[in-house]
N, C-alpha and C positions, 0 to 999 in steps of 0.2 A: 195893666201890667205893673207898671213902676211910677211913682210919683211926679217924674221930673225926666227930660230929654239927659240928661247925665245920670240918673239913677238908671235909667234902662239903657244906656250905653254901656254904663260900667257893668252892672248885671249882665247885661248880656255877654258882652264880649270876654266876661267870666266863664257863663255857662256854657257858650260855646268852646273855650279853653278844654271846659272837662268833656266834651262832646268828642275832639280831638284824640284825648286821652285812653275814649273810651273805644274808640273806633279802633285807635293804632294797637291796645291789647286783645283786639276780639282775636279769635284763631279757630271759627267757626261762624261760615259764612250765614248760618240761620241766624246767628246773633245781632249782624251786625243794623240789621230794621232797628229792632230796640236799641242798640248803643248808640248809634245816630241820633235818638231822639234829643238827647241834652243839644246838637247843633243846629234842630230845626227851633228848639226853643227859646237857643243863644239868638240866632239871627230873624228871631219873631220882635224879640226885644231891643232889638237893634236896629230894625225897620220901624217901632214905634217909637224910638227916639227923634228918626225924620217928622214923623208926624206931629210930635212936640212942637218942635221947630217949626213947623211949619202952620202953625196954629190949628191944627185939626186939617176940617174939610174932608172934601172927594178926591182927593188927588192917587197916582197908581203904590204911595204906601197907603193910603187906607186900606185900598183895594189889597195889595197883597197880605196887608196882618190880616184881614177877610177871609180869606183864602185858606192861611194857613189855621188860625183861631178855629174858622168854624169847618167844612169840608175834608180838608185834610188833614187835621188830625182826628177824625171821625172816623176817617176811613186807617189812617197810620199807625194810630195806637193798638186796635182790636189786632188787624194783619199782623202786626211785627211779634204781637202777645202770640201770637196764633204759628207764625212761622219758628217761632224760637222755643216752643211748649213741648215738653217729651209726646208721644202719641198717646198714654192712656186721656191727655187731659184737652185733646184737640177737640173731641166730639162736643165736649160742653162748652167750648168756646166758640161754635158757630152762631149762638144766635149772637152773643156782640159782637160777633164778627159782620153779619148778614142786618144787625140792627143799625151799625155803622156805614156800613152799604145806601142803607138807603134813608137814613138822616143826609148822608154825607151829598145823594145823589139831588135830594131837595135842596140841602144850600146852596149845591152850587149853582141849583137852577135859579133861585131866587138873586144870587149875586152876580148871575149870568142877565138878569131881566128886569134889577131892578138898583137904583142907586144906595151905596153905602156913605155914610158921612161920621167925621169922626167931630166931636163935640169938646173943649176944654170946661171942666166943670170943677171947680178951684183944685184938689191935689188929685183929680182924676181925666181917663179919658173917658168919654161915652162913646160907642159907636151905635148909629141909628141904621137900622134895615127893616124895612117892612117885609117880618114872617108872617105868613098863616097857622094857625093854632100853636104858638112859641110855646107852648107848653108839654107838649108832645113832642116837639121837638130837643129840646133840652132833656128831658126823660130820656126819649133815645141816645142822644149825646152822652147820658149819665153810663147809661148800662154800656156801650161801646169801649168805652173809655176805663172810668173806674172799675164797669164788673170784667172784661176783661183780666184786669189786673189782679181781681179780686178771685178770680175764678183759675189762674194760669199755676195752681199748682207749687208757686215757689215763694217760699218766704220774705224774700226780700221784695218782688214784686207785689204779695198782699201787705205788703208795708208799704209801700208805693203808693197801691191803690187807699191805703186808709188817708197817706200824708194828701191826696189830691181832693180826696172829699172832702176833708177838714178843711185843707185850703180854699175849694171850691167853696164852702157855707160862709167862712172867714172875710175870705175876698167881697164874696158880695153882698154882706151887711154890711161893711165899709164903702163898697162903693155907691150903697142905695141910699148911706148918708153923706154922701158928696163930702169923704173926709178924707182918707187917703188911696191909692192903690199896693196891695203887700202882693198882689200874685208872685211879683219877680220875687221875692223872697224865700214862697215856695218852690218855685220854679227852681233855685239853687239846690234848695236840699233835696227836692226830687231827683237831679243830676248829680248831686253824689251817692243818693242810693243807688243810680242807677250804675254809680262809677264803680260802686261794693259786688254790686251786683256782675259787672263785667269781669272786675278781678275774681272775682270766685268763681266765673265758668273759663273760666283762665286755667286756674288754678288746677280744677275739674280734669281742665284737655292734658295737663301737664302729665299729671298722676293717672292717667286712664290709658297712656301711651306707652308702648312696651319699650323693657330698658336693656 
């Protein structure tokens, strides 16, 4: 996520700021799955600050950035796309919805049955879990997540879903050379698109309200 137990403090407890933000202008409750998201990601980042601290290991912040990294945002991201999407654009968000499902229902069998560890590897964290075919798994992870967003019909959402891909490619050639972690970086600007995104169905509720 972030290079240092202060850089993902501070990023985080940024990005959770605009999570706050996001949640207090929804004024429609389908919204409010996705506008939350910037505070699951604030306090993703701010659980891996313990872990900093704490020099890695198995301890229950491993365990919960776990949890949240892989299973449930698996399942979080397609649902909240899917709950907040007008109806023509619902039908073709089932399978990342249903792809999400059941990536998300594998991890958490595997984090339910098998130990996680987190690893310091000079400006990064590694976390270690034994999948089965990680490959397939991460594909589904891909389409849940980025095609959801890719697929939900609204501009600033397939802006979203491009900024997460990039970041997603970016991040982890840097992390496969054990040089820095940028995710939290992306992570920020994801949460003010997302914050663009809640003002303008704001805006939306305002003007659609009779006067």
């Amino acid at each position: 996520m972030c290079w240092s137990a202060t850089a993902d403090l501070v990023a985080g407890s940024g990005i959770a700021a605009i999570g706050v933000v996001c949640v207090a202008r929804t004024r429609r409750s389908r919204d409010l799955p996705l506008a939350a998201l910037p505070l699951l990601l604030g306090a993703h980042q701010i659980i891996e600050s313990f872990i900093w601290r704490s020099d890695g290991g198995a301890g229950p912040a491993t365990v919960a950035w776990a949890v949240i990294a892989l299973p449930l945002l698996a399942l979080w991201v397609p649902s909240a796309v899917l709950i907040a999407a007008p109806p023509p654009a619902r039908r073709r968000l089932l399978l990342p919805v249903v792809t999400g499902a059941a990536t998300a229902a594998s991890l958490a069998y595997r984090l339910a049955t098998r130990p996680v560890t987190a690893e310091i590897r000079g400006h990064t964290l590694g976390y270690v879990l034994d999948l089965p075919h990680p490959e397939l798994l991460v594909a589904g992870y891909l389409v849940a997540t980025v095609g959801s967003l890719l697929l939900a019909g609204d501009r600033l959402l397939r802006l979203l879903g491009f900024l997460v891909a990039v970041g997603a490619v970016i991040c982890a050639t840097l992390w496969r050379l054990e040089f820095i972690s940028t995710w939290c970086a992306f992570a920020a600007v994801c949460s003010v698109v997302l914050l663009g995104w809640t003002h303008r169905r704001t805006v939306t509720v305002r003007t659609s309200m009779p006067h």
